[in-house]
C-alpha positions as CSV (number, residue, x, y, z in Angstrom):
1,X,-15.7,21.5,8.5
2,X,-14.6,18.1,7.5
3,X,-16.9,14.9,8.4
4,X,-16.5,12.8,11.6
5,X,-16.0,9.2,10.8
6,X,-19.5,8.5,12.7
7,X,-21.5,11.0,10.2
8,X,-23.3,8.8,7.5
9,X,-23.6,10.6,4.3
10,X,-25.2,8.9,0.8
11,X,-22.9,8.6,-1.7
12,X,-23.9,12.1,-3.7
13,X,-23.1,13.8,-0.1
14,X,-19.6,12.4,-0.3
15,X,-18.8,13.7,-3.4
16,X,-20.2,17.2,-2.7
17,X,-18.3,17.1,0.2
18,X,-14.6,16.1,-1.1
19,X,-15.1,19.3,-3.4
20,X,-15.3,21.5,0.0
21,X,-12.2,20.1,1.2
22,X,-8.3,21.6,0.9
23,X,-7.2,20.5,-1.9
24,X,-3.6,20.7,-3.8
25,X,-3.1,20.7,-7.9
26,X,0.6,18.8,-8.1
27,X,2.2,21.6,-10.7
28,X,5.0,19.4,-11.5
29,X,2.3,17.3,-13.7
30,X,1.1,19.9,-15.3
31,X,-1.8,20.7,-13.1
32,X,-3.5,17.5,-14.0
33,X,-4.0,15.6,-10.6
34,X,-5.5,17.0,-7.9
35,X,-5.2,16.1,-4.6
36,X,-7.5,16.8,-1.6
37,X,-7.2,16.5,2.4
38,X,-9.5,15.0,4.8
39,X,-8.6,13.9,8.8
40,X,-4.7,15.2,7.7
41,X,-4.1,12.9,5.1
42,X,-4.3,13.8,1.1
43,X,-5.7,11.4,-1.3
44,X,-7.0,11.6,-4.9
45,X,-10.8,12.1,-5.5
46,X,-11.9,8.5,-6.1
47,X,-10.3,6.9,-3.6
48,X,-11.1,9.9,-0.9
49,X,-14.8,8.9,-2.0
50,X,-14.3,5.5,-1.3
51,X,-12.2,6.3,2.0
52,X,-15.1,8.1,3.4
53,X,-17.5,5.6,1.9
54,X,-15.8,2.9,3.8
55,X,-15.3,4.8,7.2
56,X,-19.1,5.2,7.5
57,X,-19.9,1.3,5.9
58,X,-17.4,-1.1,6.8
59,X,-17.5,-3.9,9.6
60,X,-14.3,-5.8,10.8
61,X,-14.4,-9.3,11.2
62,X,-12.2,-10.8,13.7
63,X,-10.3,-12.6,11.6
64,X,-9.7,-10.4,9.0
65,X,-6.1,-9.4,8.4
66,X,-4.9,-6.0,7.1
67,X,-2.0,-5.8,4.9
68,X,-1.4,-2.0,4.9
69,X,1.1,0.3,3.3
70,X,1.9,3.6,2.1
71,X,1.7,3.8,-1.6
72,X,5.3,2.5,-3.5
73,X,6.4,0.6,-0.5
74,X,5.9,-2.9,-1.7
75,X,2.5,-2.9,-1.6
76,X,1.9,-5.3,-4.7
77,X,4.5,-7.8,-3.6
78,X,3.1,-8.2,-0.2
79,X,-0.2,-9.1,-1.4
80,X,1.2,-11.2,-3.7
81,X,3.4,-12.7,-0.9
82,X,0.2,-13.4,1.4
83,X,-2.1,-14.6,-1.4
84,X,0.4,-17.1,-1.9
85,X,1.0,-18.5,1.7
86,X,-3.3,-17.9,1.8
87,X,-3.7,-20.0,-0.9
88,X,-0.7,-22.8,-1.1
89,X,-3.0,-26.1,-0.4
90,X,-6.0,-24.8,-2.7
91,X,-3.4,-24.6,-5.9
92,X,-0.4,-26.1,-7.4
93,X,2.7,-24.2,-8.3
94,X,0.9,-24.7,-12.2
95,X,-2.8,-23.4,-11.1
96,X,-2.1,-20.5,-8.7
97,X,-4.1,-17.3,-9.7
98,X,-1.9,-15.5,-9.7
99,X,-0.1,-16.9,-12.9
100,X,-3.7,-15.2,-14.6
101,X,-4.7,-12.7,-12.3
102,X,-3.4,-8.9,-11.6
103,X,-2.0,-9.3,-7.6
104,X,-3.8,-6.2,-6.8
105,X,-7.4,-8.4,-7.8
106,X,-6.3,-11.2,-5.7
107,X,-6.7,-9.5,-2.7
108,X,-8.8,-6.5,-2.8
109,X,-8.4,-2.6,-1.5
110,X,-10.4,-1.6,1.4
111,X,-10.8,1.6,-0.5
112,X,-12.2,0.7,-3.0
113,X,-13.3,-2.9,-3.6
114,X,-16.3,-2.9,-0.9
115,X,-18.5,-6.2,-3.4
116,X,-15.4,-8.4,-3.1
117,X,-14.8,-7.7,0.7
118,X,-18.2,-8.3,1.4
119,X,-18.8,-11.6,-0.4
120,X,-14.9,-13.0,1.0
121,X,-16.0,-12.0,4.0
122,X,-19.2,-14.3,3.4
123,X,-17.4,-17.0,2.2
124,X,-14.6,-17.3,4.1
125,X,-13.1,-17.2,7.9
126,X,-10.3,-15.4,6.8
127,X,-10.1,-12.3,4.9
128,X,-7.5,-10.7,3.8
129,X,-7.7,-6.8,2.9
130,X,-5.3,-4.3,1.9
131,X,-5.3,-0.9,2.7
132,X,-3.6,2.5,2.5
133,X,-5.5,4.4,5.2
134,X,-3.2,6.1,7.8
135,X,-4.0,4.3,10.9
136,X,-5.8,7.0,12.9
137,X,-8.4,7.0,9.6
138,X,-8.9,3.4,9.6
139,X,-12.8,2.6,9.9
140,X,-14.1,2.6,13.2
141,X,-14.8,-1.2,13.8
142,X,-10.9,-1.9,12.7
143,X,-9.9,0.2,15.4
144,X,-11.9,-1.7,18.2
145,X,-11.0,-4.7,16.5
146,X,-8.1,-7.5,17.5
147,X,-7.7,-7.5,13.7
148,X,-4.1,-8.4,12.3
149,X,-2.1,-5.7,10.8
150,X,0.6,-5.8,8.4
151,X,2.9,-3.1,7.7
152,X,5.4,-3.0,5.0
153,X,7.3,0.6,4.5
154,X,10.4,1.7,2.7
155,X,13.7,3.8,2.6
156,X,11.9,7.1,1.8
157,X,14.2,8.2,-1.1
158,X,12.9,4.9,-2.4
159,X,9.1,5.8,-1.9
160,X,9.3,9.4,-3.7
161,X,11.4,8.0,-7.1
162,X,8.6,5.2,-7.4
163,X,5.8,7.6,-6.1
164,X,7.1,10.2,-9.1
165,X,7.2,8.2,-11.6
166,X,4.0,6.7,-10.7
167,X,1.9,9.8,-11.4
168,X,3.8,10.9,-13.9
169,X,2.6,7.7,-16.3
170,X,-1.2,8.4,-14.6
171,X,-0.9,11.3,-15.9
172,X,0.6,10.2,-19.8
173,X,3.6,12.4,-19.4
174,X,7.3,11.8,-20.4
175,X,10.2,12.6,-17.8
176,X,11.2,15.6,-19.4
177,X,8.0,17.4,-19.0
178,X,7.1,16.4,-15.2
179,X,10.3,17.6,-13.6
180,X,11.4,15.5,-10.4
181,X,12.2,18.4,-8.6
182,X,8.3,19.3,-8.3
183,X,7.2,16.1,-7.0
184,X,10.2,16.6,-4.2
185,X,9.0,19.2,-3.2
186,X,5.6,18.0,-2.5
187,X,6.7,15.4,-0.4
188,X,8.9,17.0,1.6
189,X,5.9,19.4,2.2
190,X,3.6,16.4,3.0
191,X,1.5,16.7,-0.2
192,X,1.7,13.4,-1.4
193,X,-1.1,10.3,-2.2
194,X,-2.2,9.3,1.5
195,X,0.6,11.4,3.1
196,X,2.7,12.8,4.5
197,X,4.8,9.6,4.6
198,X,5.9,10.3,8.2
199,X,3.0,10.5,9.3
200,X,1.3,7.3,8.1
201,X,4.2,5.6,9.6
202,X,3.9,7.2,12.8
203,X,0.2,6.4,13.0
204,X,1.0,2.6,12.8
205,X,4.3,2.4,14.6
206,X,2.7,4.6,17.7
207,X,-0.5,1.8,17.4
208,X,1.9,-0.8,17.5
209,X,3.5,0.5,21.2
210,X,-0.4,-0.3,22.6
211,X,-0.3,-3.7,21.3
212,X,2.1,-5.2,19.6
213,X,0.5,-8.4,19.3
214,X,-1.7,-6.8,16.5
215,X,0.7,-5.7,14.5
216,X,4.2,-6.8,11.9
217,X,6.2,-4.4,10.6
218,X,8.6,-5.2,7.8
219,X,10.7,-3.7,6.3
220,X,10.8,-3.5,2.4
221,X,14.8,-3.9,2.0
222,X,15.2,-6.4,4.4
223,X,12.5,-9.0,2.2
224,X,14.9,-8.4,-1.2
225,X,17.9,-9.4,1.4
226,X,16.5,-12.1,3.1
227,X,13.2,-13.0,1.5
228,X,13.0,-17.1,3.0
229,X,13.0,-16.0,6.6
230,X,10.2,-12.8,6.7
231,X,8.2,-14.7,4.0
232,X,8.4,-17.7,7.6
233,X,7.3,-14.4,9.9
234,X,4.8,-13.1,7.8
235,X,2.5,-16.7,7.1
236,X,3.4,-17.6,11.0
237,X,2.2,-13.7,11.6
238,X,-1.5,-14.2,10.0
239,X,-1.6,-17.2,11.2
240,X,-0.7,-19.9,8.3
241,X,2.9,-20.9,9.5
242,X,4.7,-23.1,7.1
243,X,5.4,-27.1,8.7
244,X,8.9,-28.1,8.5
245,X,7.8,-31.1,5.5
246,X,6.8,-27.3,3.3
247,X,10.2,-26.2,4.2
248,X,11.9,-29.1,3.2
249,X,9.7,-29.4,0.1
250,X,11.0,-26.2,-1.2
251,X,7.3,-24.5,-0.8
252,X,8.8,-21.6,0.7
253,X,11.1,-21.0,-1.9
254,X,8.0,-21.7,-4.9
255,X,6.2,-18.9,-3.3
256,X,9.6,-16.5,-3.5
257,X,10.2,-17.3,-6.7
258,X,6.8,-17.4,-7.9
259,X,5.8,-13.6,-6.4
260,X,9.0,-12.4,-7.1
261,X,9.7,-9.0,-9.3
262,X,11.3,-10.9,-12.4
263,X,8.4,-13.7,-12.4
264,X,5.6,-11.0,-12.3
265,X,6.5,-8.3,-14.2
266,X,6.7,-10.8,-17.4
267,X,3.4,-12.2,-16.8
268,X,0.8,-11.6,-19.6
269,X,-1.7,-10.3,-16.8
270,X,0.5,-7.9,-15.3
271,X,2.2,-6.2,-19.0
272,X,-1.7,-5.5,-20.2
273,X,-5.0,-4.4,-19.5
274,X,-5.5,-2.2,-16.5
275,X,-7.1,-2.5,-13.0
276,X,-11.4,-2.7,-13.0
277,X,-13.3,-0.5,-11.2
278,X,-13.5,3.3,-10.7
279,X,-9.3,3.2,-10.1
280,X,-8.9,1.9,-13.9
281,X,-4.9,2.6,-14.0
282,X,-2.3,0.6,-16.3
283,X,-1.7,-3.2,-14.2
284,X,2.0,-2.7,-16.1
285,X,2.7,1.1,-13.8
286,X,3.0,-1.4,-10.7
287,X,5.5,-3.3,-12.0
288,X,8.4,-0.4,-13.0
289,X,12.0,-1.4,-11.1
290,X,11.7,-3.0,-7.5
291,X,15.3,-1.5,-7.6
292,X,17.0,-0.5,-3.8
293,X,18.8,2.6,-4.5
294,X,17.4,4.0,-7.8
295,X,16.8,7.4,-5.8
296,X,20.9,8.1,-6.6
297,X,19.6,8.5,-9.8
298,X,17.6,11.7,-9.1
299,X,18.8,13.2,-5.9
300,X,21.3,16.2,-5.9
301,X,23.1,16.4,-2.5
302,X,21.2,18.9,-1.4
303,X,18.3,16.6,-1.9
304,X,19.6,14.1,0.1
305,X,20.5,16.6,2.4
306,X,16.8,18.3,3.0
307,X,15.4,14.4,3.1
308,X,18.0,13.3,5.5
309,X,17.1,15.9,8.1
310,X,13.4,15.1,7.6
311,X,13.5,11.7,8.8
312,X,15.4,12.6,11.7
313,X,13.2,15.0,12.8
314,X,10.0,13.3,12.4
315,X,11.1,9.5,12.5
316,X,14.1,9.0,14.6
317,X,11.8,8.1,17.8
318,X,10.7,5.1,15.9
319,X,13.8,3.5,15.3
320,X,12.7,2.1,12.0
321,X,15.6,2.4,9.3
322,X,14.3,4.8,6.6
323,X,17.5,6.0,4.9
């Protein structure tokens, strides 16, 4: 029987615990990630660890703000978006950390980076926190919270291309020996890093009907179209709205350029070394493409067929764009 979310187990009862739960080898890369489901979500072991860690441990602030995602769907450009509205009086266009620093440091995972949530939220009145809990699995206090949440999410054809190729570098293997088809199949059958997809959607949209206050939703391929105007509704959304003198300064458009795919993905910081902590994966596998419609690449009609039907059936009610 899987553990409640009020249960508090040390950190030794976790792990014996994750190796009782369902759990999935992905065949596709050669059997060498495992996956494992807890509260109808699958996760890989260290993070699970830390998931369950943080369900028991953590404690919202009010003014924390939660920039959450499913995995591939923008995740590192939002944070890099936010740091940068966050942080736009501290630093100069010359100075900002994130010039130095991986975007993924700047702003730390709930799952996994409990020291540096702790001491921000210590030092500061506003924390930002990034996350890829499915709503419904979020910790207890962020739930009765008033927190802010930000969702970003993706066309899914999108999501499984950058999801594939994600694990397939984790796991150190060329394209022709982790065949596409096999991660497909996974996802469609909901085995997938914090999935299924439609489902952490879901969990979030159907929160947001309750109180829409709490939450933004945006919407991956609208930012590359119009980046100026949801960059305005995301820093007006956590509360740092730009003044018309920014606008006219051209701060807006820094920020754009300065998180933006081509400016990042050359950075020193973000070509070498790799994350710290237990995660420890390339910095250089989050920066691949940031390409709309790279899954025509890789999908046979039939493909597109299967996935089309999918997101009727289990997304249409939202009325969220995911093709």
């Amino acid at each position: 029987m899987e553990a409640t979310k009020t249960q508090f187990m040390s950190t030794n009862e976790i792990k014996e615990m994750v190796k009782t739960l369902p759990q999935q080898t992905c065949s596709w890369v050669k059997d060498k990630i495992t996956m494992y489901k807890y509260q109808g979500f699958w996760s890989l072991q260290k993070f699970l660890e830390g998931a369950i860690f943080t369900q028991q441990s953590f404690k919202a602030q009010p003014s924390d703000v939660f920039l959450c995602s499913y995995p591939k769907s923008g995740t590192t450009w939002l944070k890099a978006l936010a740091f940068a509205i966050i942080t736009r009086k501290k630093f100069d266009e010359s100075a900002n950390p994130l010039l130095t620093t991986f975007p993924h440091k700047c702003i730390p995972f709930l799952e996994s980076d409990f020291e540096q949530i702790e001491e921000n939220q210590k030092n500061s009145c506003f924390t930002p926190i990034a996350t890829h809990f499915p709503y419904p699995a979020l910790p207890e206090s962020i739930l009765a919270s008033n927190c802010k949440i930000v969702y970003i999410y993706r066309n899914m054809k999108d999501v499984i291309v950058s999801y594939y190729h994600f694990l397939r570098e984790i796991a150190k293997l060329p394209i022709q020996d982790a065949p596409f088809e096999g991660a497909f199949d996974d996802f469609t059958h909901g085995i997938s890093w914090y999935g299924p997809y439609w489902d952490h959607i879901l969990g979030y949209w159907k929160a947001s009907l309750s109180r829409p206050e709490r939450f933004l939703f945006l919407k991956y391929e609208d930012m590359k179209k119009d980046p100026k105007s949801n960059v305005k509704r995301l820093a007006e959304f956590i509360g740092r709205p730009f003044t018309i003198e920014e606008e006219n300064e051209g701060v807006i458009d820094n920020i754009i350029k300065l998180c933006s795919f081509e400016n990042l993905s050359n950075l020193e910081v973000n070509k070498s070394g790799r994350s710290e902590g237990f995660v420890g994966i390339e910095n250089r596998l989050y920066f691949r493409k940031a390409k709309d419609g790279d899954w025509e690449n890789y999908f046979s009609d039939e493909m597109i067929e299967k996935i089309d039907k999918l997101i009727d059936e289990k997304l249409s009610v939202t009325g969220l764009v995911l093709k």
